[in-house]
C-alpha positions as CSV (number, residue, x, y, z in Angstrom):
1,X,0.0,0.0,0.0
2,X,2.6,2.4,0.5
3,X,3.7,2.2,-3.3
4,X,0.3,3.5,-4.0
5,X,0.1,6.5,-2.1
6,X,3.7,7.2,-2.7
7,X,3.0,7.2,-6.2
8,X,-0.4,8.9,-6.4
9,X,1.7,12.1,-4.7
10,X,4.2,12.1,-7.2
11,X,1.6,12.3,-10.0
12,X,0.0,15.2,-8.1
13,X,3.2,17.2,-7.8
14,X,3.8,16.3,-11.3
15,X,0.2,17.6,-12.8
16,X,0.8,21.0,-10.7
17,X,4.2,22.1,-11.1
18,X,3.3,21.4,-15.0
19,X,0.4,23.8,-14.8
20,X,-0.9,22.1,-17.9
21,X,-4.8,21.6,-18.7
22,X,-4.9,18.1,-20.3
23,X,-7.6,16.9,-22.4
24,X,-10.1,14.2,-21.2
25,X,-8.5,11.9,-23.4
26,X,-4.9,12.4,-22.4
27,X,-6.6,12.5,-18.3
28,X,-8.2,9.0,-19.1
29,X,-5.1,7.9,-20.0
30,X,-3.3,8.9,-17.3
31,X,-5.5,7.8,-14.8
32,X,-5.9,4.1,-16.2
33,X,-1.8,4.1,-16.7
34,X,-1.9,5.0,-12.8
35,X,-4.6,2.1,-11.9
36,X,-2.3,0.0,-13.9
37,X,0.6,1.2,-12.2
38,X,-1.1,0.5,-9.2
39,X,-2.0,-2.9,-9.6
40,X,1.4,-3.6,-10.4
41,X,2.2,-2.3,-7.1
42,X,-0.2,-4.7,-5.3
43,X,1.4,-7.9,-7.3
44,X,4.5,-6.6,-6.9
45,X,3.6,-6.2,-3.1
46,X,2.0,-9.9,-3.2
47,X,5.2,-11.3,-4.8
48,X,7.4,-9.7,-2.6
49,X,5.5,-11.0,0.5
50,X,5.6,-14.9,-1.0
51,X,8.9,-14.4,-1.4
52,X,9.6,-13.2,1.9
53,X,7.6,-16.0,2.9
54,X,9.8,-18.5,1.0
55,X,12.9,-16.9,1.9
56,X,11.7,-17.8,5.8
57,X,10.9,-21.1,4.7
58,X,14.4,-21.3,3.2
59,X,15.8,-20.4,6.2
60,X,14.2,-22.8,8.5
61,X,15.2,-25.3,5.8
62,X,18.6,-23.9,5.5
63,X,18.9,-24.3,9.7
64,X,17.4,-27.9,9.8
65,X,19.8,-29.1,6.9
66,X,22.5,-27.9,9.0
67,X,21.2,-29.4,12.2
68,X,21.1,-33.0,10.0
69,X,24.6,-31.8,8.5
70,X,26.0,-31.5,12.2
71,X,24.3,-34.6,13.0
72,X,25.4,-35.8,10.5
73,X,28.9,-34.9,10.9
74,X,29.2,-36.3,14.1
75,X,27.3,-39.9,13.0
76,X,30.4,-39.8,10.4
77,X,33.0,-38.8,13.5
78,X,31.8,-42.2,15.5
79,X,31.5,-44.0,12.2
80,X,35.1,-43.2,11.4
81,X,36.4,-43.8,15.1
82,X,34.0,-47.5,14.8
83,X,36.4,-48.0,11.0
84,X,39.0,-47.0,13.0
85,X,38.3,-49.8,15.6
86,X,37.0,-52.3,13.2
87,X,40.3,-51.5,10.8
88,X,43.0,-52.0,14.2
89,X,40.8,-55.7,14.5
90,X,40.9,-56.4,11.1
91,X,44.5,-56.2,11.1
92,X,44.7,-58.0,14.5
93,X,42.3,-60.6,12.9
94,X,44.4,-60.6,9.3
95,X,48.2,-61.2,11.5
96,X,46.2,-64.5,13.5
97,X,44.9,-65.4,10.1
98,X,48.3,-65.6,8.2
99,X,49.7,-67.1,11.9
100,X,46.7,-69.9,11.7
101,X,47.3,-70.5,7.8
102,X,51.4,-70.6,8.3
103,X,50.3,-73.1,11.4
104,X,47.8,-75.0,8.8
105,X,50.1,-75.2,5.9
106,X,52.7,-76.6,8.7
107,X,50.7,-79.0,9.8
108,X,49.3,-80.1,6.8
109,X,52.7,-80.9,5.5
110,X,53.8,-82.5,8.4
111,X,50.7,-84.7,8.2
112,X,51.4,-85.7,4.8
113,X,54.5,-87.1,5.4
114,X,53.4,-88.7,8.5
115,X,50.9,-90.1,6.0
116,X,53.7,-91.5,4.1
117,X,55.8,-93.0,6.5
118,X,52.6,-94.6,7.9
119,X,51.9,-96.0,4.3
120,X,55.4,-97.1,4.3
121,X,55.0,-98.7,7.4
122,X,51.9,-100.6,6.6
123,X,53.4,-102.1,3.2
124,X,56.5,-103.0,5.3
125,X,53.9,-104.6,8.2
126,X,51.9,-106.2,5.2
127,X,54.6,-108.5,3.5
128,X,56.0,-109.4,6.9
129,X,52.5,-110.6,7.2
130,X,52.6,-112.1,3.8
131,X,56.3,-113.3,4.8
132,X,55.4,-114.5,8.2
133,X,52.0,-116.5,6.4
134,X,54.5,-118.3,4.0
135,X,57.1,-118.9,6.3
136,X,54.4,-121.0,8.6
137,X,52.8,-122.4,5.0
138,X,56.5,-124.2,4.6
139,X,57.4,-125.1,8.1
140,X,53.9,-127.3,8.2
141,X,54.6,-128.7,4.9
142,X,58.1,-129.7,6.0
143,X,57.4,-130.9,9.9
144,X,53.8,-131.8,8.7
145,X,55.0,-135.7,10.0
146,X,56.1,-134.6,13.1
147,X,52.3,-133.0,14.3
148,X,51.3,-136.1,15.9
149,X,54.7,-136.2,18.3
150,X,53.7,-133.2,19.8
151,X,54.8,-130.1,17.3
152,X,52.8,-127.1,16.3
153,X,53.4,-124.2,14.5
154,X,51.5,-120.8,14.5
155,X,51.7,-117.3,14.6
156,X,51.4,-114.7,17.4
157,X,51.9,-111.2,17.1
158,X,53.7,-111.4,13.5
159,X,55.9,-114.0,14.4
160,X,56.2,-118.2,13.6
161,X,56.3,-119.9,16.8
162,X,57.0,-123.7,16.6
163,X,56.6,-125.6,19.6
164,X,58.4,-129.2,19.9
165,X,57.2,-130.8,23.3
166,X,60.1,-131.7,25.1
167,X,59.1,-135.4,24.6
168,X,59.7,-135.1,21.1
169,X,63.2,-133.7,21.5
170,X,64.7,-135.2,25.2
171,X,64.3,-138.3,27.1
172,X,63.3,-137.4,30.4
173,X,65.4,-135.1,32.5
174,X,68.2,-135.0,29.4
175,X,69.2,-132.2,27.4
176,X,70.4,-134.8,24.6
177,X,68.4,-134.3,21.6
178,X,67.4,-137.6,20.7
179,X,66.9,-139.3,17.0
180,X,62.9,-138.5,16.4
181,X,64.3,-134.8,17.5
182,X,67.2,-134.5,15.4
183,X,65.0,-135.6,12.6
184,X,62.5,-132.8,13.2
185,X,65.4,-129.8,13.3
186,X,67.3,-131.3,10.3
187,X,63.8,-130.8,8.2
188,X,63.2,-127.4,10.1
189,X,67.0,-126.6,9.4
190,X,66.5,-127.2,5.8
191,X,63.7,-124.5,5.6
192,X,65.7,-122.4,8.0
193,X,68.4,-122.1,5.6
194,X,66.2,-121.1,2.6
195,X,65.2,-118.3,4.6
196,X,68.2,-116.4,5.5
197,X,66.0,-113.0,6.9
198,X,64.4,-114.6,9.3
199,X,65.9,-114.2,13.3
200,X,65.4,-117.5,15.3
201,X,65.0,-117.6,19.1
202,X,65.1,-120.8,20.6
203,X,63.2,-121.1,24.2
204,X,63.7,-123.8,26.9
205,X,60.8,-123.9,28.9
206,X,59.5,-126.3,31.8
207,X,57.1,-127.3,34.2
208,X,57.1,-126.3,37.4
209,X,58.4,-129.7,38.8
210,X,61.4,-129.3,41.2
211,X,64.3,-130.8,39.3
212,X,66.5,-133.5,41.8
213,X,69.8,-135.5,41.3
214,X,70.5,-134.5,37.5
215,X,73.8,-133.5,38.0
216,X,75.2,-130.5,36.1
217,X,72.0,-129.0,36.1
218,X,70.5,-127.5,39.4
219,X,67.0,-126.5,38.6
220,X,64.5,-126.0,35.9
221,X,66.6,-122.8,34.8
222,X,69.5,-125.1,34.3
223,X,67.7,-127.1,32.5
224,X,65.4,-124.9,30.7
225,X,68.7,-123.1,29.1
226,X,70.7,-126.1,28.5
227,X,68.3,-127.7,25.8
228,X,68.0,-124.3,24.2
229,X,71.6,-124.2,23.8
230,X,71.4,-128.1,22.9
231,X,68.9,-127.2,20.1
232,X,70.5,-123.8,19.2
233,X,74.5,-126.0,18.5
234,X,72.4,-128.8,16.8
235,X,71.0,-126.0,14.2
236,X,73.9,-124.0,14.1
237,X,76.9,-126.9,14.2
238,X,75.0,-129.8,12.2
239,X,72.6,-128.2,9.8
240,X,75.0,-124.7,9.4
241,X,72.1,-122.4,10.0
242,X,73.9,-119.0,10.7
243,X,74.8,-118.4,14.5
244,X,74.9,-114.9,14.0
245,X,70.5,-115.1,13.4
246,X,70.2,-117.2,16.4
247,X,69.7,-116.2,20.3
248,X,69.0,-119.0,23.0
249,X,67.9,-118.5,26.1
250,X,65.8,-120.4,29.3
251,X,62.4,-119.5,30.5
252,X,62.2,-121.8,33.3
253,X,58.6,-122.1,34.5
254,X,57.6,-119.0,34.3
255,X,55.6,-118.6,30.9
256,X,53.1,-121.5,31.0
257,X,51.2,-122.9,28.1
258,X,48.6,-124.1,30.5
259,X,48.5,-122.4,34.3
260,X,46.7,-126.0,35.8
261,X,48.9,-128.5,38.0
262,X,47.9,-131.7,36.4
263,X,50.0,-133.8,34.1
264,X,48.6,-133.1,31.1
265,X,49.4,-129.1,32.1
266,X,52.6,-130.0,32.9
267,X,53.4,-132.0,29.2
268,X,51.9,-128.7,27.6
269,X,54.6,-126.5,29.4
270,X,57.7,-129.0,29.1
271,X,58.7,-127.6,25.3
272,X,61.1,-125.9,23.5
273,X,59.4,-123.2,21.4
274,X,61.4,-121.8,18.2
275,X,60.2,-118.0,17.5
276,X,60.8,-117.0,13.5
277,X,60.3,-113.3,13.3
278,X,61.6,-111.8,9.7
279,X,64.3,-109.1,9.9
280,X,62.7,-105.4,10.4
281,X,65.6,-103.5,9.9
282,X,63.9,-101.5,7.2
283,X,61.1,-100.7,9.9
284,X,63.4,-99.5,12.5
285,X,64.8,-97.5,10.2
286,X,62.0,-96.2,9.0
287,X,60.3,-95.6,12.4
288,X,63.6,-93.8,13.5
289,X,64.1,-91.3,10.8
């Protein structure tokens, strides 16, 4: 409103200081170029009061956006202090990692080989098997006339044991091997000495009979060593099996076939037992690398 008035007063001053009589026509015009002029002034007036408006609105807009963009800010702060955080783990986390997969790759290697020695060690284990199977396969085949006098042969823990009951070997009391006997080792020699990598342990064992007025030998140690050391020169002097593969030695009474004290225990335990077990040398060697 104040455009209008202020303009109405300068057309006054205008009209008078010109002193000029206008026409009707030329005052028409005048006055309709005012009332234009003056509803100019109202739009003008109506924009200028929307735009003051949106210039407020602007501003409150203007302030919020920089309340979000302070909010905003600090969100990004803590964000970049939790990255911060999260990167220092990540790194912790990424040194363990390489540590765990250095361990892995470690381990794993070291279980392969163990892998292979084990393989090696169960091919080894199988043809000693397979050995120790044909080794028994022949002894049978070779004694097989001498199972009725009181030999067997079997296998315990990967080794041949061949048991002659001391009847078969001695007469009572003796460490003499008699004939039957001798004829037993000579065909058990004859496989021996096919079989040069096979260790032989020859075992005297008795009952447990207290041993009286024999002599040389004192008790059932005496004479539990002396007929392994009878049947260990008989193998090693008459049929030239290798001494160096042999090993004698007495087990008195003290590993029983049979634990009873009756007679027929007592024949059980009265034996000499000859362990075959084939050389292992490539086992040790392995197992001790």
């Amino acid at each position: 409103m104040k455009f209008k008035y202020l303009f109405a007063a300068a057309f006054l001053c205008v009209a008078l200081n010109a002193c000029v009589v206008l026409s009707p026509k030329k005052y028409k015009a005048l006055v309709a170029e005012r009332d234009s002029l003056s509803n100019r002034t109202v739009n003008l007036e109506a924009i200028v009061s929307r735009l003051q408006a949106d210039t407020a609105k602007l501003h409150r807009e203007i302030a919020e956006l920089n309340r979000q963009a302070v909010d905003l800010n600090g969100r990004i702060t803590k964000l970049d202090g939790n990255l911060a955080e999260l990167q220092k783990k990540y790194e912790g986390l990424n040194t363990n990692y390489t540590a765990t997969t250095s361990k892995v790759s470690e381990l794993s290697s070291d279980l392969q080989k163990r892998e292979a020695r084990l393989k090696e060690v169960e091919d080894i284990l199988k043809k000693r098997d397979e050995a120790t199977n044909a080794l028994k396969a022949k002894l049978q085949k070779a004694l097989l006339g001498f199972q009725q006098s009181g030999l067997t042969v079997d296998i315990r823990d990967g080794k041949v044991y061949v048991s002659l009951a001391d009847k078969l070997l001695f007469p009572s009391g003796s460490i003499i091997i008699n004939e039957n006997g001798k004829a037993a080792l000579k065909q058990f020699a004859a496989v021996l000495n096919k079989e040069p990598d096979i260790n032989i342990a020859v075992e005297g064992h008795t009952d447990n009979q207290k041993v009286n007025n024999l002599g040389q030998i004192k008790d059932n140690w005496d004479l539990s060593v002396l007929r392994a050391t009878s049947v260990t020169r008989f193998l090693t002097e008459t049929e030239n099996v290798d001494p160096h593969r042999l090993t004698a030695t007495g087990k008195s009474e003290f590993q029983p076939n049979d634990p009873a004290n009756t007679p027929e225990a007592r024949a059980k335990n009265r034996r000499i037992e000859i362990v075959l077990s084939p050389k292992l040398d490539e086992l040790y060697n392995l197992i001790t690398k």
